[in-house]
LUMNU-861121 format. One record per residue (C-alpha): x, y, z; chain; residue number from 1. Coordinates in steps of 0.5 Angstrom, whole numbers. Last residue first. Layout:
LUMNU-861121
(r (X, Y, Z), 'A', NUM),
...
//
This chain:
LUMNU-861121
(r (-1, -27, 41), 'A', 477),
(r (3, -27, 34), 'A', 476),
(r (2, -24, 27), 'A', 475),
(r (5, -18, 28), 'A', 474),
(r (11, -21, 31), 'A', 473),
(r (13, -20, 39), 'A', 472),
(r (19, -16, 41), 'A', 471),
(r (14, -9, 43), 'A', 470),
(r (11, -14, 47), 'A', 469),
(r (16, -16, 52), 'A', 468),
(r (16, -9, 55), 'A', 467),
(r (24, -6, 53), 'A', 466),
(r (22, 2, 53), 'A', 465),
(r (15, 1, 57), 'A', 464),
(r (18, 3, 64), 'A', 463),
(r (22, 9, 61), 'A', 462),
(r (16, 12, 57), 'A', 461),
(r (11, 11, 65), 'A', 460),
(r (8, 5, 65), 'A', 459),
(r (0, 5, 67), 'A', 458),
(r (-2, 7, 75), 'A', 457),
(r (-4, 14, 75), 'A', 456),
(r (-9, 11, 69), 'A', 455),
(r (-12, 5, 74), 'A', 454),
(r (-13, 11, 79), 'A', 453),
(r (-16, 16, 75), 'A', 452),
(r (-22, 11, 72), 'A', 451),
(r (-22, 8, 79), 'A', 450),
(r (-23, 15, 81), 'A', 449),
(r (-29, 17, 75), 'A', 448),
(r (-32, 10, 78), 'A', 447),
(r (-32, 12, 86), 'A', 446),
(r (-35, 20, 83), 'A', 445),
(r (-41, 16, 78), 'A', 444),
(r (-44, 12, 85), 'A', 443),
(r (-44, 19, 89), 'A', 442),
(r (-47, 23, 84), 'A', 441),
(r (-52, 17, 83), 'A', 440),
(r (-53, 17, 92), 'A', 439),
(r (-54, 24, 91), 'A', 438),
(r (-60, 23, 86), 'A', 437),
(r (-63, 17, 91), 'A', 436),
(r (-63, 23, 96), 'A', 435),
(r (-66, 28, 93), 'A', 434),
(r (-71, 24, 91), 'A', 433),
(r (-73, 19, 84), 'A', 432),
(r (-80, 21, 82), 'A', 431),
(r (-86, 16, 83), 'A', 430),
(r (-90, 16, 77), 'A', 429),
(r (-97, 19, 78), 'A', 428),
(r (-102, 20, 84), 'A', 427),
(r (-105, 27, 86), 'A', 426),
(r (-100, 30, 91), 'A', 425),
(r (-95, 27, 86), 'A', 424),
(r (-91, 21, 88), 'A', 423),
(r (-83, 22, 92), 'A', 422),
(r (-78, 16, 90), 'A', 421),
(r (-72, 13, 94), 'A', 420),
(r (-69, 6, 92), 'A', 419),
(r (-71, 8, 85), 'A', 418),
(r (-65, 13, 82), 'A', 417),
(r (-60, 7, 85), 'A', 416),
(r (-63, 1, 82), 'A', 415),
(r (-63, 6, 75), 'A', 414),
(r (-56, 8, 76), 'A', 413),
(r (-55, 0, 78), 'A', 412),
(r (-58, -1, 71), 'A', 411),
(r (-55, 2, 67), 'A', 410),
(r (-48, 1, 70), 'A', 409),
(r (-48, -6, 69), 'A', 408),
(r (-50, -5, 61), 'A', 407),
(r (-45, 0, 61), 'A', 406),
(r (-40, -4, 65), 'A', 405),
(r (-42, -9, 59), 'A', 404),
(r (-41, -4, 54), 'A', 403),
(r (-34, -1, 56), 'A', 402),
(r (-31, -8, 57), 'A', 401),
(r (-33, -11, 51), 'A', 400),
(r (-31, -4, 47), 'A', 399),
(r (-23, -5, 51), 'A', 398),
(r (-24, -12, 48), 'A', 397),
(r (-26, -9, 41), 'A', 396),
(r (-20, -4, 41), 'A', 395),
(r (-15, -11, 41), 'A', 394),
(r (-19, -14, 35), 'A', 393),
(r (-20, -7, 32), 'A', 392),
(r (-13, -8, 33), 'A', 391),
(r (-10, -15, 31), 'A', 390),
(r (-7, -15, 25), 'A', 389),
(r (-2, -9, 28), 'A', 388),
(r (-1, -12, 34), 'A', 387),
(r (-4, -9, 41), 'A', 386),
(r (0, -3, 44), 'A', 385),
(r (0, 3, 40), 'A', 384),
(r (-8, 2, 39), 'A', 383),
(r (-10, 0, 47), 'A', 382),
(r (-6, 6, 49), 'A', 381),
(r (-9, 12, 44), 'A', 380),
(r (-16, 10, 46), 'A', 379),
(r (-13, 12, 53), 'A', 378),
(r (-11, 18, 50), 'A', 377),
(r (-18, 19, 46), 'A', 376),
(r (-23, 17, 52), 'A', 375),
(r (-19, 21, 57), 'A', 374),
(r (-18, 28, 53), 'A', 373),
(r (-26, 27, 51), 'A', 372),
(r (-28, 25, 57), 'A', 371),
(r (-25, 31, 61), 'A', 370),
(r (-27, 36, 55), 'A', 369),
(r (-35, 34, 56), 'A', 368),
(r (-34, 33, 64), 'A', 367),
(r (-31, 39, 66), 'A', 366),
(r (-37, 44, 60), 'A', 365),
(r (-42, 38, 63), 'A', 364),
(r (-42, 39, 70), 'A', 363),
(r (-41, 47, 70), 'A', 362),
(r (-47, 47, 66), 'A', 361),
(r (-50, 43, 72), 'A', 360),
(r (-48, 47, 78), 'A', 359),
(r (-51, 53, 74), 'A', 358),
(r (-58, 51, 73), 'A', 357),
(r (-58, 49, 81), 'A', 356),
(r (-63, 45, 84), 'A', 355),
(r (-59, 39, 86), 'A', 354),
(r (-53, 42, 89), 'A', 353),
(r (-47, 39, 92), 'A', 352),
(r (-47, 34, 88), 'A', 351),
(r (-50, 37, 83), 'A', 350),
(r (-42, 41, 84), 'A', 349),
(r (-38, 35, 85), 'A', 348),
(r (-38, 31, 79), 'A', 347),
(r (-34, 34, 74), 'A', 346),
(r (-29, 34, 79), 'A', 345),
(r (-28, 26, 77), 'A', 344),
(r (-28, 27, 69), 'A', 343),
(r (-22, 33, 70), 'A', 342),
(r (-18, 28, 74), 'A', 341),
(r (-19, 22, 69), 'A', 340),
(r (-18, 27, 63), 'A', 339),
(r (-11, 31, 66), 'A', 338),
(r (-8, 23, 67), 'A', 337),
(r (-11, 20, 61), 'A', 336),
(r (-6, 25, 57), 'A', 335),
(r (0, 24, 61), 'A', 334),
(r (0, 17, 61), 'A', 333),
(r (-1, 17, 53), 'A', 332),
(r (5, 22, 53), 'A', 331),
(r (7, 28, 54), 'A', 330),
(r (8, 31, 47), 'A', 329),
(r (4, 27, 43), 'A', 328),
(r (-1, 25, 47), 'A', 327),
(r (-3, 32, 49), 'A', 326),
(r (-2, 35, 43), 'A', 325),
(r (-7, 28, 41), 'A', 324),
(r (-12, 31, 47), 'A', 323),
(r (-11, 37, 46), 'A', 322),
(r (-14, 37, 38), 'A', 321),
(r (-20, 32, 41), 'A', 320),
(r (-21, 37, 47), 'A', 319),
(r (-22, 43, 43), 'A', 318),
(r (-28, 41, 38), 'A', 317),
(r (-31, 37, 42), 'A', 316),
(r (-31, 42, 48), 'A', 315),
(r (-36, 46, 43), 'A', 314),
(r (-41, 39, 42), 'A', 313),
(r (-41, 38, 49), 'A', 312),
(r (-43, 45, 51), 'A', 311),
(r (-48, 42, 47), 'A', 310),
(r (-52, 39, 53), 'A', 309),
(r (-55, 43, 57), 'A', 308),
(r (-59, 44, 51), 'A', 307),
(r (-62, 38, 51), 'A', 306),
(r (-66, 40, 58), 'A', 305),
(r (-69, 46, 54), 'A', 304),
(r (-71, 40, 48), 'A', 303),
(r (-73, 35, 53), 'A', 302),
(r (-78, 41, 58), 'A', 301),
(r (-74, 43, 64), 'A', 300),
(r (-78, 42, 71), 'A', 299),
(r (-70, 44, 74), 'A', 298),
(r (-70, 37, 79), 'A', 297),
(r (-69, 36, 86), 'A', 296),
(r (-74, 37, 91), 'A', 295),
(r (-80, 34, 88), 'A', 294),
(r (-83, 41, 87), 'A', 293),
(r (-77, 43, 82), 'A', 292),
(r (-80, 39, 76), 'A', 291),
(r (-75, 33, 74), 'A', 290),
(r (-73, 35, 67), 'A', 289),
(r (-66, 37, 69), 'A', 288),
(r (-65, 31, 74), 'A', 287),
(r (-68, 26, 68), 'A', 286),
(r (-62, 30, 63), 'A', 285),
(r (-56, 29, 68), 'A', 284),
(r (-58, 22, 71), 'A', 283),
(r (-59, 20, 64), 'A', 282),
(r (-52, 23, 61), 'A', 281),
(r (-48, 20, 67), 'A', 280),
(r (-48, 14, 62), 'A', 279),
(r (-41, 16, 61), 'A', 278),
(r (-38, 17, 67), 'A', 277),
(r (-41, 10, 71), 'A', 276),
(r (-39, 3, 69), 'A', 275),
(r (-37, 6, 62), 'A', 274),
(r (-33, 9, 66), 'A', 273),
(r (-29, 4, 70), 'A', 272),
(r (-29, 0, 65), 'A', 271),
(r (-25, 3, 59), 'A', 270),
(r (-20, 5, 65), 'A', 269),
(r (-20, -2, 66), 'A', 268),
(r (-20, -4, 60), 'A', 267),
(r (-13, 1, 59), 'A', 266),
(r (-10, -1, 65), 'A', 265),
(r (-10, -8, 62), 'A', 264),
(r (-7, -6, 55), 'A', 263),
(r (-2, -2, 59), 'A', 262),
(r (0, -7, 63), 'A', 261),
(r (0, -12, 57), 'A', 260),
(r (-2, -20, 59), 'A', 259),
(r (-9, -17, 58), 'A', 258),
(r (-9, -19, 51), 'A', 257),
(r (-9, -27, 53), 'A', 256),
(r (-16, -25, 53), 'A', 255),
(r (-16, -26, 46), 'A', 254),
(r (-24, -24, 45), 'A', 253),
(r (-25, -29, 39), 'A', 252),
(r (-20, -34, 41), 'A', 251),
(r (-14, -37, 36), 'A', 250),
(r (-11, -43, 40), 'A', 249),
(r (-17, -43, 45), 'A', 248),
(r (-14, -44, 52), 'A', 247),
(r (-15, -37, 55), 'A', 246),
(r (-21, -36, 51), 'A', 245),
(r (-25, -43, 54), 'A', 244),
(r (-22, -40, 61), 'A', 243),
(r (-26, -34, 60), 'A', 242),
(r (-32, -37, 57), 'A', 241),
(r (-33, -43, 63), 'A', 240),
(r (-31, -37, 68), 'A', 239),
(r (-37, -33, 65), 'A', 238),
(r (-41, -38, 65), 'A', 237),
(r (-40, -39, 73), 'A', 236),
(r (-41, -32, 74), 'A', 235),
(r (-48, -31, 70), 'A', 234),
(r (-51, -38, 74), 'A', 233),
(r (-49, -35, 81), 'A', 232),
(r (-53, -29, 79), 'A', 231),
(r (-58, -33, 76), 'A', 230),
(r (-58, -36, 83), 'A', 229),
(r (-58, -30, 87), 'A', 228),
(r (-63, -27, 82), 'A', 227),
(r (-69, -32, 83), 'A', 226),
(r (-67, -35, 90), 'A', 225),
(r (-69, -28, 93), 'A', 224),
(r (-63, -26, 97), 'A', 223),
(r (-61, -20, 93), 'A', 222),
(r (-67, -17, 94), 'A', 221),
(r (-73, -15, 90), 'A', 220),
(r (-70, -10, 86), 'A', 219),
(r (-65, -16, 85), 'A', 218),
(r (-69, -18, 79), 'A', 217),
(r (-66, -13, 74), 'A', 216),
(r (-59, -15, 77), 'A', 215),
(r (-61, -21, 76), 'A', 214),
(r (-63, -20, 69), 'A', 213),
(r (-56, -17, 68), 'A', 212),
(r (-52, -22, 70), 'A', 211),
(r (-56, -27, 66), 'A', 210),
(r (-56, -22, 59), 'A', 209),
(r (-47, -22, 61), 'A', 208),
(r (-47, -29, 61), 'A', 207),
(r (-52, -30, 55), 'A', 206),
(r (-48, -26, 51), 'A', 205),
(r (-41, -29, 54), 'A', 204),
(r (-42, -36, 51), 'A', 203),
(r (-44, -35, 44), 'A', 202),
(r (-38, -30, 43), 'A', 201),
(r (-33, -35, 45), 'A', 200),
(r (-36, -41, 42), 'A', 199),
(r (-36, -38, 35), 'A', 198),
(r (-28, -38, 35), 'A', 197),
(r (-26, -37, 27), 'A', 196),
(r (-22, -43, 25), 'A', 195),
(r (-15, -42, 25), 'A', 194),
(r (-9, -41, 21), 'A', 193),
(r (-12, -34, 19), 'A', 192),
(r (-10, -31, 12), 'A', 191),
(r (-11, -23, 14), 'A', 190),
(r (-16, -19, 8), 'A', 189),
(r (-14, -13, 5), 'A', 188),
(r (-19, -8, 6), 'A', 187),
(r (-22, -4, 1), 'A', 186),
(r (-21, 4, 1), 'A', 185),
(r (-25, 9, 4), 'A', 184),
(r (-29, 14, 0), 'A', 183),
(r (-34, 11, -4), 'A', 182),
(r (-37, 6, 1), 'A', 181),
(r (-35, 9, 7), 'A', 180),
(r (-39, 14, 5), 'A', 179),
(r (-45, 10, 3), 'A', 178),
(r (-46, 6, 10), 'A', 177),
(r (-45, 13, 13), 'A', 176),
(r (-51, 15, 10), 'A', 175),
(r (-55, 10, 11), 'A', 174),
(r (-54, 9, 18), 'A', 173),
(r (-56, 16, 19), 'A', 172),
(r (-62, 16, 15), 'A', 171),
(r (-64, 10, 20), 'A', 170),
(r (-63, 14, 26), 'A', 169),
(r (-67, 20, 24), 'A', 168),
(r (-73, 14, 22), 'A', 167),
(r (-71, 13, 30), 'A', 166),
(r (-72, 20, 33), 'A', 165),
(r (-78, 21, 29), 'A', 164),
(r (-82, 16, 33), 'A', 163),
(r (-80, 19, 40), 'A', 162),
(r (-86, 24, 37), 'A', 161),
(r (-86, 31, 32), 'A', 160),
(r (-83, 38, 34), 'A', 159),
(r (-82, 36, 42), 'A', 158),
(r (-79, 29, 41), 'A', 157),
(r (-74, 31, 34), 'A', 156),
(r (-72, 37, 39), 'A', 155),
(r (-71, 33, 44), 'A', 154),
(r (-67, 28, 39), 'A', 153),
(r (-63, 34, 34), 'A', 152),
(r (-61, 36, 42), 'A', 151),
(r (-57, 31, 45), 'A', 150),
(r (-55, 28, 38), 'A', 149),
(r (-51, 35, 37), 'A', 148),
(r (-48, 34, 45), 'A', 147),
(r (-45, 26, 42), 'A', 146),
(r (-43, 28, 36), 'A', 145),
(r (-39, 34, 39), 'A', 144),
(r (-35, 29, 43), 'A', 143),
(r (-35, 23, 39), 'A', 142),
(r (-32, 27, 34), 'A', 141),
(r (-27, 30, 39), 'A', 140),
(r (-25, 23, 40), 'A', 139),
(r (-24, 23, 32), 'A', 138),
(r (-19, 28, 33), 'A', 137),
(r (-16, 25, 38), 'A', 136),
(r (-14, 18, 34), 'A', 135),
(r (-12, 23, 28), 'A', 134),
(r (-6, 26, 33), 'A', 133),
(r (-5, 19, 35), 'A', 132),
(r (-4, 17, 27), 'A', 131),
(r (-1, 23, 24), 'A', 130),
(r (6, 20, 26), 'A', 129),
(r (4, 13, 25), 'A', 128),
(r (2, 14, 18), 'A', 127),
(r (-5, 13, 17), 'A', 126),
(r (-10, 8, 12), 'A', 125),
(r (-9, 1, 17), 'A', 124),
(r (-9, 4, 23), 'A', 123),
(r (-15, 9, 22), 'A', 122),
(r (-18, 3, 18), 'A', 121),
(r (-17, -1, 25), 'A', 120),
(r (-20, 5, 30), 'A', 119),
(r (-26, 6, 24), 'A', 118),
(r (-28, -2, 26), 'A', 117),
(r (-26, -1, 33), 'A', 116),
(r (-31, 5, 34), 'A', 115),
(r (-36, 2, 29), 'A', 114),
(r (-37, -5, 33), 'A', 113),
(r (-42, -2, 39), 'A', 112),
(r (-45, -1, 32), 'A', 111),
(r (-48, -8, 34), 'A', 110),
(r (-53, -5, 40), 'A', 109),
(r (-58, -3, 34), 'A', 108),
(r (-60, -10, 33), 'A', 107),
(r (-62, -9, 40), 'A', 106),
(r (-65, -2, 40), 'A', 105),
(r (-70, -5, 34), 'A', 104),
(r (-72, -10, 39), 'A', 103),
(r (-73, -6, 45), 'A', 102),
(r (-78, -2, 41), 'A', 101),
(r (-81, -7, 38), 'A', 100),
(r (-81, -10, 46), 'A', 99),
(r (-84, -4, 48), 'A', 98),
(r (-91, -3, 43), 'A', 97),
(r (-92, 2, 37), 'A', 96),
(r (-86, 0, 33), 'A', 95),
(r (-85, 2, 27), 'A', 94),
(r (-78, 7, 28), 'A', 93),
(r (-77, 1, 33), 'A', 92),
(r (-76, -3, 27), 'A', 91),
(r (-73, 3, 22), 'A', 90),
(r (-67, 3, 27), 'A', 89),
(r (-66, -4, 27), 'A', 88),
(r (-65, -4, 20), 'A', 87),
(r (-61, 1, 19), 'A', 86),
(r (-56, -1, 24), 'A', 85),
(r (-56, -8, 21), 'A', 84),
(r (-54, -4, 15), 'A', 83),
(r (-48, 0, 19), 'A', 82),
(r (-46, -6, 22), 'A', 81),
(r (-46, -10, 15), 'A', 80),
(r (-41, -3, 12), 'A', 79),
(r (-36, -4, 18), 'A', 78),
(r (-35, -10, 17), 'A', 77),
(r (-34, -9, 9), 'A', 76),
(r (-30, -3, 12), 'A', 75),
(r (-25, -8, 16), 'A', 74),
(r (-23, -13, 12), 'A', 73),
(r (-24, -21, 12), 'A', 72),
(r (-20, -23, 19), 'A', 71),
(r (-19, -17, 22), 'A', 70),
(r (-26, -14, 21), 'A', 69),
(r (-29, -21, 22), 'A', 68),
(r (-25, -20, 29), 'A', 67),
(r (-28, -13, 30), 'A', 66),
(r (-35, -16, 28), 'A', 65),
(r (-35, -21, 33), 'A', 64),
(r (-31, -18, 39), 'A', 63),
(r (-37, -12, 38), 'A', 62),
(r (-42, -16, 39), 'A', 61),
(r (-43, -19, 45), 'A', 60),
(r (-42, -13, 49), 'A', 59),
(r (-46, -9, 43), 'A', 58),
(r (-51, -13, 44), 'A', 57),
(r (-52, -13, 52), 'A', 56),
(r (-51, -5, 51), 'A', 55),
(r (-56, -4, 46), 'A', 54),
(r (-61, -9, 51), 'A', 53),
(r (-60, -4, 57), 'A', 52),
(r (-62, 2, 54), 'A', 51),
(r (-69, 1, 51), 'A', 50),
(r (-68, -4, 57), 'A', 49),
(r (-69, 2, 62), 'A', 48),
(r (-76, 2, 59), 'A', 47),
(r (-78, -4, 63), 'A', 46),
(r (-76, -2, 70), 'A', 45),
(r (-79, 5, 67), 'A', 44),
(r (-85, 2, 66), 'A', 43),
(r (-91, 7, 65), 'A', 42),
(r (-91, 7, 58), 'A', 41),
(r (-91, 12, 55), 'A', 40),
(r (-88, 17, 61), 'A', 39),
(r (-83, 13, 62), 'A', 38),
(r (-82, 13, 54), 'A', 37),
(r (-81, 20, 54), 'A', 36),
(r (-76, 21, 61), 'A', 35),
(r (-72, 16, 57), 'A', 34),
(r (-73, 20, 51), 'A', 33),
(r (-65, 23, 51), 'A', 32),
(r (-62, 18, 54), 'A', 31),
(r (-64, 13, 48), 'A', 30),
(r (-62, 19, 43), 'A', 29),
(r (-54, 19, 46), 'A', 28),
(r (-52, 11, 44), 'A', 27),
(r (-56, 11, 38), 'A', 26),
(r (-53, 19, 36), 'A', 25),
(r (-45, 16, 37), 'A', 24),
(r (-46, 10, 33), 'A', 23),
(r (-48, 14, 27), 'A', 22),
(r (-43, 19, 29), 'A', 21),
(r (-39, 14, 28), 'A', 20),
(r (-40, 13, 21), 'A', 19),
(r (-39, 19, 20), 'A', 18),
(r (-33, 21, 22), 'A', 17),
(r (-30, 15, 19), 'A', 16),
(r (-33, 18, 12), 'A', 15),
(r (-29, 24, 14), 'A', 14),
(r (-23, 21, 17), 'A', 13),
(r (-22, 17, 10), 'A', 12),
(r (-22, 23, 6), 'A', 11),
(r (-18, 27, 11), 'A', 10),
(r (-13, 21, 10), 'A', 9),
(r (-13, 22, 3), 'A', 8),
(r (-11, 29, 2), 'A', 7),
(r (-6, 29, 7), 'A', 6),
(r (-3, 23, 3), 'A', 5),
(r (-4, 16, 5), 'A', 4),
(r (3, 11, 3), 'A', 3),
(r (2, 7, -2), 'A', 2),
(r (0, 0, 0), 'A', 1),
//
């Protein structure tokens, strides 16, 4: 391959950012219609799978596609995301019933896949001298992606319905599908001597769905046989796969990966906030639109609430070109560091005060430009460090963790946010009090400092210099 030109790899940053926007826009319109579907269908136990069962899928899925991608060529894997996507989008766009809308959300959950995906074609497309600078660019592009899609989805809820929000999606999903299409050169593919590892995923989907249903029956208490032994039953299976993987010759998730400190800390940093920080937007947006009698809440309509939300979009443009600067100049660790300790101070001022529109602003401005900071350069970790043939693979390992914590984190928050609820004088749905929001703020500062502390403790340039994996081959594990 002829080495990309600026105009070439600009090009293909343009398809990619597209992509991922796509991605980026069903992750965040879900948060933004929460407090729309609760209202509809008045289950919101029923209705936190709308967000649930996306990150179940993208859990599963994503290791899969990342492989096939490494496997068979990225972009043609990245093209049958996009496609299922579509698909999915336009299923719960035509849906008039929750389990449609839980089932389009979950064929949606395989662009969980998009961001390893583009990572790999980056790779693969870029010298390595533009590459992390490149890397923090597309970390802006989540970051103004996520702020726009905020807004574009209240706007879409208050102007037309929740319905409107999806067949967006859908459009979206095509677009990206014909830019990468056009403007993205075909992959080659890599010669595999073993069989693909199908195993692998089919038994860490249903583990990782068990230990979700039993969080879901916990509510009820962690004692009642239901959940308890689901529980037992998720954690065993587990075990079961992570060995299956370990002992694998050619496994589907190379669990063998995390033999690298870097790669290790970089999935738990990768955990830590997909666990809390970056599904924080739905406690942010259900308190904004929570009416301020309940005693905790700013009674904002969708769209208002959506605009607390674009600061997003601006720090977008700032931190993902910081965060590359700050990668490439002072290292990776150096980045992650300034992003973790920004993430965790996002959290104190609604901590403080929870009827406070500035307290909020301020939340999301140090929350936006620290995520980005830190999602880039620990993105730039797992990249620099995995095998040239196997970094969407390696990338996908880091989403698997990122989503199936998300899925945990989803539910927690929820479990939290009911375990204290104030009812309107003349009946309703509960809202959650000042106590319960108190104890999510509480929740997202222990993940944004286990984020910290896993970055603090990543290799400094003179402990990685003679690291064993810098003396593998491409191709090996």
């Amino acid at each position: 391959m002829n080495p990309p030109t600026p105009r070439s790899t600009w090009v293909i940053m343009l398809a990619l950012a597209i992509a991922e926007i796509t991605s980026t826009f069903e992750v965040s319109m879900a948060f933004v219609a929460l407090p729309t579907l609760n209202r509809v269908f008045a289950d919101p136990a029923a209705v936190s799978w709308v967000l649930s069962s996306f990150f179940i899928v993208a859990a599963g899925s994503v290791a899969l596609f990342a492989r096939l991608g490494d496997l068979y060529g990225r972009r043609r894997m990245l093209m049958t995301v996009l496609s299922i996507a579509a698909c999915g989008s336009l299923i719960s766009a035509l849906s008039t019933t929750l389990p449609g809308v839980i089932l389009g959300r979950s064929l949606q959950g395989v662009t969980g896949a998009v961001l390893p995906l583009c990572l790999g074609l980056m790779r693969e497309n870029m010298t390595p001298k533009t590459l992390t600078f490149n890397i923090g660019i597309m970390g802006g592009v989540m970051a103004v992606s996520s702020g726009l899609a905020f807004l574009v989805a209240g706007a879409i809820i208050d102007l037309y319905d929740w319905h409107g929000m999806f067949f967006f999606s859908a459009l979206l999903a095509v677009v990206g599908m014909v830019a990468v299409w056009s403007l993205v050169p075909a992959s080659p593919p890599v010669v595999s001597d073993g069989s693909l590892d199908i195993l692998g995923g089919a038994l860490f989907v249903p583990a990782v769905t068990g230990l979700m249903l039993s969080l879901t029956l916990a509510k009820s208490g962690w004692l009642q046989p239901q959940s308890a032994g689901l529980l037992m039953a998720s954690l065993v299976l587990l075990f079961v796969w992570a060995r299956h993987e370990y002992r694998h010759p050619d496994p589907l998730i190379n669990v063998r990966l995390f033999a690298d400190r870097r790669i290790l800390l970089a999935n738990l940093v990768f955990a830590a906030i997909g666990l809390g920080p970056m599904i924080g937007g739905a406690v942010i947006l259900s308190l904004a639109q929570q009416p301020a009698w309940s005693g905790a809440g700013l009674g904002l309509t969708a769209t208002a609430a959506s605009l607390l939300k674009q600061p997003t979009t601006l720090m977008g443009f700032v931190a993902g070109p910081v965060a590359g600067l700050l990668a490439a100049r002072y290292g990776i660790r150096v980045a992650m560091l300034v992003g973790g300790a920004l993430v965790l101070a996002a959290w104190v001022p609604p901590l403080l005060n929870l009827n406070s529109l500035s307290a909020l602003l301020l939340t999301v401005v140090v929350f936006s430009f620290g995520i980005t900071v830190l999602f880039s350069a620990t993105s730039n970790q797992v990249v620099i460090a995995s095998p040239a043939n196997r970094t969407s693979e390696a990338m996908g390992l880091a989403q698997v963790c990122r989503s199936t914590c998300a899925a945990l984190g989803s539910q927690i928050l929820a479990t939290l946010l009911a375990s204290s609820t104030v009812t309107p004088e003349g009946g309703g749905t509960p809202l959650p009090s000042a106590e319960a929001y108190r104890l999510a703020f509480l929740f997202l500062i222990l993940c944004s400092a286990t984020a910290l502390l896993a970055a603090w403790l990543a290799p400094t340039p003179r402990e990685r210099r003679n690291h064993p994996f810098t003396t593998l081959k491409s191709g090996q594990h």
